[in-house]
Backbone as XML, in Angstrom:
<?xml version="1.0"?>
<chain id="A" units="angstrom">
  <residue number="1" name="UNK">
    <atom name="N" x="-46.243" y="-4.635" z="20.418"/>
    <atom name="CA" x="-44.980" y="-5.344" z="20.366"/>
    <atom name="C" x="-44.430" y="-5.377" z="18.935"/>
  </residue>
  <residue number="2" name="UNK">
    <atom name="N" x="-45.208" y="-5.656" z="18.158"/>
    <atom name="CA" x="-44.832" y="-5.588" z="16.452"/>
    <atom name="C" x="-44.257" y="-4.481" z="16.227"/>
  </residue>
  <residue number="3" name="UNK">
    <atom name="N" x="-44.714" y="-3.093" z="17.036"/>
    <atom name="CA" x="-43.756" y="-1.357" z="16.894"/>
    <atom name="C" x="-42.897" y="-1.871" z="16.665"/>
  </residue>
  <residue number="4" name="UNK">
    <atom name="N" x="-42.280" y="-2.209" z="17.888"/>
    <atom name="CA" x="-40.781" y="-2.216" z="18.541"/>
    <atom name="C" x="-40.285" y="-3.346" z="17.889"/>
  </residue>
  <residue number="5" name="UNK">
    <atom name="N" x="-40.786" y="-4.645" z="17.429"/>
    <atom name="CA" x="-39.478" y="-5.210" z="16.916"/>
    <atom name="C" x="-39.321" y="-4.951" z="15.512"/>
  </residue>
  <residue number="6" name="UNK">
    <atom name="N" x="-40.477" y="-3.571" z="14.791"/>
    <atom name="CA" x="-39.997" y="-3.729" z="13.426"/>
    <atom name="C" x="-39.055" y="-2.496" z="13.101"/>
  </residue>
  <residue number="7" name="UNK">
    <atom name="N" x="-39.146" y="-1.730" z="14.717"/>
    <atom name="CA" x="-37.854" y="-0.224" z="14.958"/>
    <atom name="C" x="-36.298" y="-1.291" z="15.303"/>
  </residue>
  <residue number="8" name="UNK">
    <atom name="N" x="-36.698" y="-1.767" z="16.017"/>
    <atom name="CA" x="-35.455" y="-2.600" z="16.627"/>
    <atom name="C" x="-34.739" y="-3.408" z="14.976"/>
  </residue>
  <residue number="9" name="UNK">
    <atom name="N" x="-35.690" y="-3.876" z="14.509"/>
    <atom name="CA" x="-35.123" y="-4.645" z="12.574"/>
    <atom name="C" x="-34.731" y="-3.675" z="11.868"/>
  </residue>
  <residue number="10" name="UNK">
    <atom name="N" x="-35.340" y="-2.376" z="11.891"/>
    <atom name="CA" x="-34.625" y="-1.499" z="11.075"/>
    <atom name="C" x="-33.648" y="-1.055" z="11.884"/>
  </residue>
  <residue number="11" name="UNK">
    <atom name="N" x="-33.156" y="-0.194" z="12.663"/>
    <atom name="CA" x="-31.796" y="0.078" z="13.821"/>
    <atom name="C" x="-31.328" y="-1.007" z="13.565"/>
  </residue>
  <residue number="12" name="UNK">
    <atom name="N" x="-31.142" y="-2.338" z="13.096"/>
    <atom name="CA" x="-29.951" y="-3.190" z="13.481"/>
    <atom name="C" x="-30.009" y="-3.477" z="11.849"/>
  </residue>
  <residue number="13" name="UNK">
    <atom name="N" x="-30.933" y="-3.346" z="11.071"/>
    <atom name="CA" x="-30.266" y="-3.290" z="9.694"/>
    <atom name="C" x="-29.242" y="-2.273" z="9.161"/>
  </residue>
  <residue number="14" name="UNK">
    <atom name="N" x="-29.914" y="-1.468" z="9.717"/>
    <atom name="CA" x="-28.884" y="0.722" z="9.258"/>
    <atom name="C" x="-27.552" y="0.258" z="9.946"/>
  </residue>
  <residue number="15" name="UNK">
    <atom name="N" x="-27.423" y="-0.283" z="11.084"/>
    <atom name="CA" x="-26.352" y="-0.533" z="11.525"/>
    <atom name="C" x="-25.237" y="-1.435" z="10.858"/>
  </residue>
  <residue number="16" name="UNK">
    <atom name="N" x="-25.791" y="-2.449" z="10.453"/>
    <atom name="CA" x="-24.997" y="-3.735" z="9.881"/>
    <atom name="C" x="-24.626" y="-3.001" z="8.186"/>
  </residue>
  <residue number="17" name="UNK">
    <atom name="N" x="-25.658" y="-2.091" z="7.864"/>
    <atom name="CA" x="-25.252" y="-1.590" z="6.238"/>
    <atom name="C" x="-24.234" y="-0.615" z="6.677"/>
  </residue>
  <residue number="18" name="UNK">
    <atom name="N" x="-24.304" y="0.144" z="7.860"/>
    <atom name="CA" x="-23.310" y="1.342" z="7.566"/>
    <atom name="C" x="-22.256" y="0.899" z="8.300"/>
  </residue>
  <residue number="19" name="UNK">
    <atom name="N" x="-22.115" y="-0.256" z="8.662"/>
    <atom name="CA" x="-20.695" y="-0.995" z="9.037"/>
    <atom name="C" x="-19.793" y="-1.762" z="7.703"/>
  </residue>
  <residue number="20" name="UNK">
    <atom name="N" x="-20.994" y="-2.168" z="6.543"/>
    <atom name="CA" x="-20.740" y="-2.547" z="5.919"/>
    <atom name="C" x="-19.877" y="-1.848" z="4.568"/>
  </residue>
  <residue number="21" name="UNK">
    <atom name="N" x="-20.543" y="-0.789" z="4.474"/>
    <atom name="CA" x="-20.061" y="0.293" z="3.789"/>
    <atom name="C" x="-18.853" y="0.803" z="4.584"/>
  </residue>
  <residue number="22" name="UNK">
    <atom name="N" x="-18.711" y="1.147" z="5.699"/>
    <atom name="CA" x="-17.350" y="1.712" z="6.125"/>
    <atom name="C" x="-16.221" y="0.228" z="5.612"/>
  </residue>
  <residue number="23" name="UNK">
    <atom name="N" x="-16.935" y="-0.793" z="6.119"/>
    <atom name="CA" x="-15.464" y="-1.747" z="5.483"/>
    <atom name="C" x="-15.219" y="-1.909" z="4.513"/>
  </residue>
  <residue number="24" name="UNK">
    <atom name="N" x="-16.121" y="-1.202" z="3.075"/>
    <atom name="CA" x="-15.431" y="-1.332" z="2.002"/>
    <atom name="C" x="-14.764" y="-0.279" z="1.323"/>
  </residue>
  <residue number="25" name="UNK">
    <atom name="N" x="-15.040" y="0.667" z="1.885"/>
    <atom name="CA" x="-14.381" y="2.128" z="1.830"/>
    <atom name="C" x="-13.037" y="1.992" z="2.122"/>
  </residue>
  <residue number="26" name="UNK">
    <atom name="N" x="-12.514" y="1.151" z="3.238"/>
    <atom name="CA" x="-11.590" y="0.727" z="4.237"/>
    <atom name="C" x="-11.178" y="-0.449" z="2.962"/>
  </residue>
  <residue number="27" name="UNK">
    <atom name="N" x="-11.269" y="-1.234" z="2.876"/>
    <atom name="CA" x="-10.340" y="-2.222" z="2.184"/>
    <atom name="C" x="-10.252" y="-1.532" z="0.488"/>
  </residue>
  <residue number="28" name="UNK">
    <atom name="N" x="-11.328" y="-0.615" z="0.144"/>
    <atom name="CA" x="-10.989" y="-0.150" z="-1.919"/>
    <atom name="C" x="-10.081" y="0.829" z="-1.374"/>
  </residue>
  <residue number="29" name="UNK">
    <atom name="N" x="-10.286" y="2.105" z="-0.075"/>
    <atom name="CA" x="-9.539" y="3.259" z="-0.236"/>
    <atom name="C" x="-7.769" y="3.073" z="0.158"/>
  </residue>
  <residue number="30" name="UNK">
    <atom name="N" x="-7.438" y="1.911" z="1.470"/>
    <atom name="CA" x="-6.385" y="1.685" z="2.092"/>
    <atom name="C" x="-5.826" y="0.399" z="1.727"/>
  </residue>
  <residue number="31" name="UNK">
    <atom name="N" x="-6.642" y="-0.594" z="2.010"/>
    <atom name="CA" x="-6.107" y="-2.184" z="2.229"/>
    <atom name="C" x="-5.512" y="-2.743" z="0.488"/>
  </residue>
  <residue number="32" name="UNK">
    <atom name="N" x="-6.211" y="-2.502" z="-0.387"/>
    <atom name="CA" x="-6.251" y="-2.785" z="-1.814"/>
    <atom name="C" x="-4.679" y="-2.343" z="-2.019"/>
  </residue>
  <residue number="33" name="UNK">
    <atom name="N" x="-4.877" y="-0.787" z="-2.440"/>
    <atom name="CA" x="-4.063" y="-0.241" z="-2.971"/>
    <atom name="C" x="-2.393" y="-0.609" z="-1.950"/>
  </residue>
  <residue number="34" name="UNK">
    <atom name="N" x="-2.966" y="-0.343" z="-0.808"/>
    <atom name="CA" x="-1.250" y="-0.789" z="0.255"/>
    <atom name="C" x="-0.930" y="-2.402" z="-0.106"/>
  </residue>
  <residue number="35" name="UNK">
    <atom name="N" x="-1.789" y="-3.079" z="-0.956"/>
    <atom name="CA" x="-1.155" y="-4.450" z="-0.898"/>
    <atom name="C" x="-0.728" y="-4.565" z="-2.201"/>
  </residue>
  <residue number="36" name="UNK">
    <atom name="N" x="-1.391" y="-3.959" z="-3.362"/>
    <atom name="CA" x="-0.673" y="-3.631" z="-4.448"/>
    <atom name="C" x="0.791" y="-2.872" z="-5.038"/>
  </residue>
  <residue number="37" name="UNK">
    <atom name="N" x="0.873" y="-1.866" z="-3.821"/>
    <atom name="CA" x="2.020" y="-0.875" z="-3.816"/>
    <atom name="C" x="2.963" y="-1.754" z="-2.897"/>
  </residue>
  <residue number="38" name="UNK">
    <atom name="N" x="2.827" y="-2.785" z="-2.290"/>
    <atom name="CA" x="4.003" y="-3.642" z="-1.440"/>
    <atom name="C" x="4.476" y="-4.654" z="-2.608"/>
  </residue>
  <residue number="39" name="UNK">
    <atom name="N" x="3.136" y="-5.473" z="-3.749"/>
    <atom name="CA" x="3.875" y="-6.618" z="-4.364"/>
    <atom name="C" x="4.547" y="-5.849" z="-5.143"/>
  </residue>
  <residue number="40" name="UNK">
    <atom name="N" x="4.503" y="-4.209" z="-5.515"/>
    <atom name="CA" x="5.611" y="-3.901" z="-6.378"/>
    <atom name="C" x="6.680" y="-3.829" z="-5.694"/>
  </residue>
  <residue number="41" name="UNK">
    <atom name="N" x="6.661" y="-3.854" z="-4.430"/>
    <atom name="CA" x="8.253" y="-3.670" z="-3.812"/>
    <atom name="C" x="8.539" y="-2.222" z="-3.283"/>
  </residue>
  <residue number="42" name="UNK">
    <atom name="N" x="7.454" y="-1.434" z="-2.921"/>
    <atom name="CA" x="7.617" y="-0.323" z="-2.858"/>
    <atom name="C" x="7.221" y="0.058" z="-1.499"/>
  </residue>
  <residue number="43" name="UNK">
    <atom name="N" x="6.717" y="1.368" z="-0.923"/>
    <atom name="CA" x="6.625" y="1.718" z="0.545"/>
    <atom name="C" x="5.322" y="2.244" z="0.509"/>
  </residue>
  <residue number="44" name="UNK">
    <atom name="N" x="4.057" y="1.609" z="1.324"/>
    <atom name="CA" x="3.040" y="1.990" z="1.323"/>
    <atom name="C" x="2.934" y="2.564" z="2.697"/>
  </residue>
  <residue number="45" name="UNK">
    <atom name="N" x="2.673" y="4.016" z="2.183"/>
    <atom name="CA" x="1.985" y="5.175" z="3.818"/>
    <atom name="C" x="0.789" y="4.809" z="3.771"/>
  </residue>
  <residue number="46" name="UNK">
    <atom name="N" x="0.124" y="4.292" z="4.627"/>
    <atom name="CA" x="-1.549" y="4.183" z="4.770"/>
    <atom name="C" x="-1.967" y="5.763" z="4.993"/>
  </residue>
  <residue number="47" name="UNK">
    <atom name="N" x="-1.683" y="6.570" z="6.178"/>
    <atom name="CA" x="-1.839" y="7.750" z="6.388"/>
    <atom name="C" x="-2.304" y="8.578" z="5.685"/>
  </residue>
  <residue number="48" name="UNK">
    <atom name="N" x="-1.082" y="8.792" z="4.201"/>
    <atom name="CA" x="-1.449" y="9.827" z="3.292"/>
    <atom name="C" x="-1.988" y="8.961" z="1.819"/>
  </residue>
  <residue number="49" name="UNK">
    <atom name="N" x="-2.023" y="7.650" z="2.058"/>
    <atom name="CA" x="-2.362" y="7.224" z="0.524"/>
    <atom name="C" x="-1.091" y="6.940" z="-0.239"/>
  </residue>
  <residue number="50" name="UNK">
    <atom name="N" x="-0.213" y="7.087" z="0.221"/>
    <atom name="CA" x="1.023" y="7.553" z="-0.771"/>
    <atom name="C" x="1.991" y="6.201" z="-1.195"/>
  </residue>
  <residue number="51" name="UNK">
    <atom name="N" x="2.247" y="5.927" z="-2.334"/>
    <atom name="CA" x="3.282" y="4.623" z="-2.638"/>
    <atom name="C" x="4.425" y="5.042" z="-2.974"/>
  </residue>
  <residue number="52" name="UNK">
    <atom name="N" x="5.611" y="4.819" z="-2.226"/>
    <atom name="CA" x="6.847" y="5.155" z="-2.920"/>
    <atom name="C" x="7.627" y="4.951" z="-2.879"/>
  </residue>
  <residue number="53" name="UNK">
    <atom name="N" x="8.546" y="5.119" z="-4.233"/>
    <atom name="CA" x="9.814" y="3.945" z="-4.352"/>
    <atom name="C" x="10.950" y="4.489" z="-3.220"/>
  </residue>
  <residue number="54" name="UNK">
    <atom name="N" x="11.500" y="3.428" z="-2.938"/>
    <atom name="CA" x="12.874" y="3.319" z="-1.952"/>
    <atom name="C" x="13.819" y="3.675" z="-2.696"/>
  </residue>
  <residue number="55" name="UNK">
    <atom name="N" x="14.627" y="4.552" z="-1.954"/>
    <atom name="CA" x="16.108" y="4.865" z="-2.409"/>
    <atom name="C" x="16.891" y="4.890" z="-1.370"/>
  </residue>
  <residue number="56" name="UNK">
    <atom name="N" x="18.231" y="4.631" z="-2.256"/>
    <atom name="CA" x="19.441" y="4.413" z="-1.100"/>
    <atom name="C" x="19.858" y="5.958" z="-0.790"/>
  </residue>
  <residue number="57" name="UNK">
    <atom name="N" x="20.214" y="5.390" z="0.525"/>
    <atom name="CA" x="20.988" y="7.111" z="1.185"/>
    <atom name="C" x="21.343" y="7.949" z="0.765"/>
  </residue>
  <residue number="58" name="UNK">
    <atom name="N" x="22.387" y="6.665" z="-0.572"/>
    <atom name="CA" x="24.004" y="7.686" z="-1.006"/>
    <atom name="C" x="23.331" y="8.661" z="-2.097"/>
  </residue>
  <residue number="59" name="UNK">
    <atom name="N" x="22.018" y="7.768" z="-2.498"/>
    <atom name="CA" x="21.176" y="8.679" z="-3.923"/>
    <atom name="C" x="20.831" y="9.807" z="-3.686"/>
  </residue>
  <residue number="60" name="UNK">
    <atom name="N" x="20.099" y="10.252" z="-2.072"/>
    <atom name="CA" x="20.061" y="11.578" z="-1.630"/>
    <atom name="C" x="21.080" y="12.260" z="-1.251"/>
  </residue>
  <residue number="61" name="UNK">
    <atom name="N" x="22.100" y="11.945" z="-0.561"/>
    <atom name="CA" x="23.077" y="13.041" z="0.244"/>
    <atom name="C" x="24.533" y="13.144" z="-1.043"/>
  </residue>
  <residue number="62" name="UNK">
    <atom name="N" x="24.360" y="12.180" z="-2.073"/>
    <atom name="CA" x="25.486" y="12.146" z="-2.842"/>
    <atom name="C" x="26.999" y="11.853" z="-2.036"/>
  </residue>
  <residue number="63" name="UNK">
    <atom name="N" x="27.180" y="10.866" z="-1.092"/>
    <atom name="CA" x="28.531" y="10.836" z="-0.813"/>
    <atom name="C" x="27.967" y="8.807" z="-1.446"/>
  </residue>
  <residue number="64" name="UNK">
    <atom name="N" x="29.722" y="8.195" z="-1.930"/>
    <atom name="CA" x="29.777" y="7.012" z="-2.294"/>
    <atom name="C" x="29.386" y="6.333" z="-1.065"/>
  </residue>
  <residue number="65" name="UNK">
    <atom name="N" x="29.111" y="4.874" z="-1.385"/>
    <atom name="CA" x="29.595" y="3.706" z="-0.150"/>
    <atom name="C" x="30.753" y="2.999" z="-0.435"/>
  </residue>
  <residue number="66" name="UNK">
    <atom name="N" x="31.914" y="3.851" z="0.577"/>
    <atom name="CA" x="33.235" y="3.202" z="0.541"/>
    <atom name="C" x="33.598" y="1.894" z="1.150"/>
  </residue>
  <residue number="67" name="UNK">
    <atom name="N" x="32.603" y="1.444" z="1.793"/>
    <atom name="CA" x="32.874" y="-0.288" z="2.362"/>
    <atom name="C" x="32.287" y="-0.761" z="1.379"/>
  </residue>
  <residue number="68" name="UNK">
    <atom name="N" x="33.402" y="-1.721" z="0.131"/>
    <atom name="CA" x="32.922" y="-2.903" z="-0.954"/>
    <atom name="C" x="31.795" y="-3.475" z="-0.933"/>
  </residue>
  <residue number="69" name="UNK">
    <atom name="N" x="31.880" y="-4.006" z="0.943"/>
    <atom name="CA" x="30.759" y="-5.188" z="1.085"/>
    <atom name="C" x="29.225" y="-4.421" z="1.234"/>
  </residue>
  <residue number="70" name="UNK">
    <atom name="N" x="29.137" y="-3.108" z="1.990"/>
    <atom name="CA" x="27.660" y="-2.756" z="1.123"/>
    <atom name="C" x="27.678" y="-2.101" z="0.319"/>
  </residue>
  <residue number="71" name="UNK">
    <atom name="N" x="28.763" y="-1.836" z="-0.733"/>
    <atom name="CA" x="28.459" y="-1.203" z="-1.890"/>
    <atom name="C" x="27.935" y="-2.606" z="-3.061"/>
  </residue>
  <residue number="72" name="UNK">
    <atom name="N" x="28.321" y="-3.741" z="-2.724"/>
    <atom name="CA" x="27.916" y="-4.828" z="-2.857"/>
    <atom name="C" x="26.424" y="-5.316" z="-2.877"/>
  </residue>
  <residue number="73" name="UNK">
    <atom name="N" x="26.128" y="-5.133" z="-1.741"/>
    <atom name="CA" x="24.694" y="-5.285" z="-1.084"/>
    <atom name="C" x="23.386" y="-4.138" z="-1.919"/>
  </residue>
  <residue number="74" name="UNK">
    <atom name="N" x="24.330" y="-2.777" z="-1.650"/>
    <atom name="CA" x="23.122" y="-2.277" z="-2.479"/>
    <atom name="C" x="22.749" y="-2.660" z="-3.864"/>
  </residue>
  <residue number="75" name="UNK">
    <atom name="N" x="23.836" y="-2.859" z="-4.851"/>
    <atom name="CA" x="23.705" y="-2.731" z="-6.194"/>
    <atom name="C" x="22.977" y="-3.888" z="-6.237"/>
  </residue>
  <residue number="76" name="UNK">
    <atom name="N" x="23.345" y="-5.529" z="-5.141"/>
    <atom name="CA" x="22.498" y="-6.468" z="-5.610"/>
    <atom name="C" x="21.036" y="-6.190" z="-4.854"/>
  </residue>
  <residue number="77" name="UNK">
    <atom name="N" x="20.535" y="-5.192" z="-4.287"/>
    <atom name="CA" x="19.397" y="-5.013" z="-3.727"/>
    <atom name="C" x="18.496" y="-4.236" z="-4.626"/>
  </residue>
  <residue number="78" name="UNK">
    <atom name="N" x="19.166" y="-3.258" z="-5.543"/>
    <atom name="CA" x="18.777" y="-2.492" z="-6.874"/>
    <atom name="C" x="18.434" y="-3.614" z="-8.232"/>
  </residue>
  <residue number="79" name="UNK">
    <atom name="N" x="19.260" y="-4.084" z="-8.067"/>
    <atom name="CA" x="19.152" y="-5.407" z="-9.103"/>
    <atom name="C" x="17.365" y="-5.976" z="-8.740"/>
  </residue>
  <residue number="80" name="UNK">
    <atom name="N" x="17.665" y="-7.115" z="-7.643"/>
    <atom name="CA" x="16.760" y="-7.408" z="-7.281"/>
    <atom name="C" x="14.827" y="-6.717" z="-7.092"/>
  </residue>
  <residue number="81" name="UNK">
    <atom name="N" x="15.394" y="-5.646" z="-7.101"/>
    <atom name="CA" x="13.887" y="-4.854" z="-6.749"/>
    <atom name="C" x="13.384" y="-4.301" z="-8.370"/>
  </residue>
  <residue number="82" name="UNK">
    <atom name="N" x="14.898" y="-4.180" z="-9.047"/>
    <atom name="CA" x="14.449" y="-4.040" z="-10.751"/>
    <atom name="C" x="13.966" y="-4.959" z="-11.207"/>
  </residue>
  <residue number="83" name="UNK">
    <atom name="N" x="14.360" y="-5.878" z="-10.884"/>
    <atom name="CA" x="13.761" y="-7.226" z="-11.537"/>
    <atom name="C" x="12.199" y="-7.780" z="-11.314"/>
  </residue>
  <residue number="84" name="UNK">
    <atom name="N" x="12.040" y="-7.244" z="-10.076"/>
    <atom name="CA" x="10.253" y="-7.177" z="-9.554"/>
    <atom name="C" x="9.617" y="-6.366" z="-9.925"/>
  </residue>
  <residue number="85" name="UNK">
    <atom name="N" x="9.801" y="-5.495" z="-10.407"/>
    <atom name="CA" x="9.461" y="-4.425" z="-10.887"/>
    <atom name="C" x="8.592" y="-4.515" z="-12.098"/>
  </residue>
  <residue number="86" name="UNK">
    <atom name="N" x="7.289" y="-4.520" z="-12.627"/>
    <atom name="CA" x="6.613" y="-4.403" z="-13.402"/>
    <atom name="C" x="6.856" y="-3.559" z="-14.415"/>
  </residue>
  <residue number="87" name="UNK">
    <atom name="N" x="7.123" y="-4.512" z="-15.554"/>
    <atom name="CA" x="7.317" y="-3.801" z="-16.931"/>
    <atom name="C" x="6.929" y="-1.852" z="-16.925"/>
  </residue>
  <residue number="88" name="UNK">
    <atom name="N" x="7.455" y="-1.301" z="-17.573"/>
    <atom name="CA" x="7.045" y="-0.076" z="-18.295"/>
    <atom name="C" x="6.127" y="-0.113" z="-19.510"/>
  </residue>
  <residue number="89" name="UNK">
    <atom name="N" x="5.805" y="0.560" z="-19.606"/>
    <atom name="CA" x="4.255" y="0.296" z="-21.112"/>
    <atom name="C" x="5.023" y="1.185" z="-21.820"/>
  </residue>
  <residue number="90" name="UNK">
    <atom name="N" x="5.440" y="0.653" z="-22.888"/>
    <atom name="CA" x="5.984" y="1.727" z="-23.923"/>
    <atom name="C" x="5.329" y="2.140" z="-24.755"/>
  </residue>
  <residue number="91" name="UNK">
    <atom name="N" x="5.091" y="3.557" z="-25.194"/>
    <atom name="CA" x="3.774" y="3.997" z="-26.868"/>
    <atom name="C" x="4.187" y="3.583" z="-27.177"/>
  </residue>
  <residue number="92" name="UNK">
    <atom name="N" x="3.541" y="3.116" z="-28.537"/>
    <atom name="CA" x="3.512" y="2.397" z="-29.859"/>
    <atom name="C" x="3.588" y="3.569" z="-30.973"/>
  </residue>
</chain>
C-alpha cells in the first residue's frame, strides 16, 4: 500500500507543479504585459503579443472629418490619450 500512495503523491505533485508553471507562463507571457499595454491606453492583441497605438480613420485613408462635432470629439480624444500617455525618456 505504501507503493501506491507514494506513486499516487508524486502524480499529483508533477501535476499541481506543471499546472503551476503553465499559470505563470500565462500571466508573465499574456496577462502582465496586456494589462500594462491597456493602462497606457493602447490596444492589446493577446493572440500575437502585440500592443498598439490607436489611430483615427482620417490618419489612414487621409480624407478630413467634415462634421465639426466629431472633428471635435477626435482632437479632444487625442488630447486626452496624450495626456495618459507616459512621458518619453529623453538622452541626456
Amino acid at each position: 500500500m505504501s507503493k501506491l500512495i507514494r506513486r499516487v503523491f508524486r502524480i499529483t505533485a508533477a501535476v499541481f507543479l506543471a499546472a503551476c508553471v503553465v499559470l505563470l507562463v500565462v500571466q508573465v507571457v499574456w496577462v502582465t504585459p496586456g494589462q500594462e499595454c491597456e493602462a497606457a491606453g493602447k490596444w492589446w492583441d493577446w493572440r500575437e503579443r502585440t500592443c498598439a497605438q490607436p489611430i483615427q480613420i482620417s490618419d489612414i485613408t487621409g480624407r478630413p472629418i467634415t462634421d465639426r462635432k466629431s472633428h471635435d470629439a477626435a482632437k479632444a480624444d487625442a488630447r486626452a490619450r496624450q495626456s495618459q500617455a507616459p512621458e518619453a525618456v529623453k538622452p541626456d
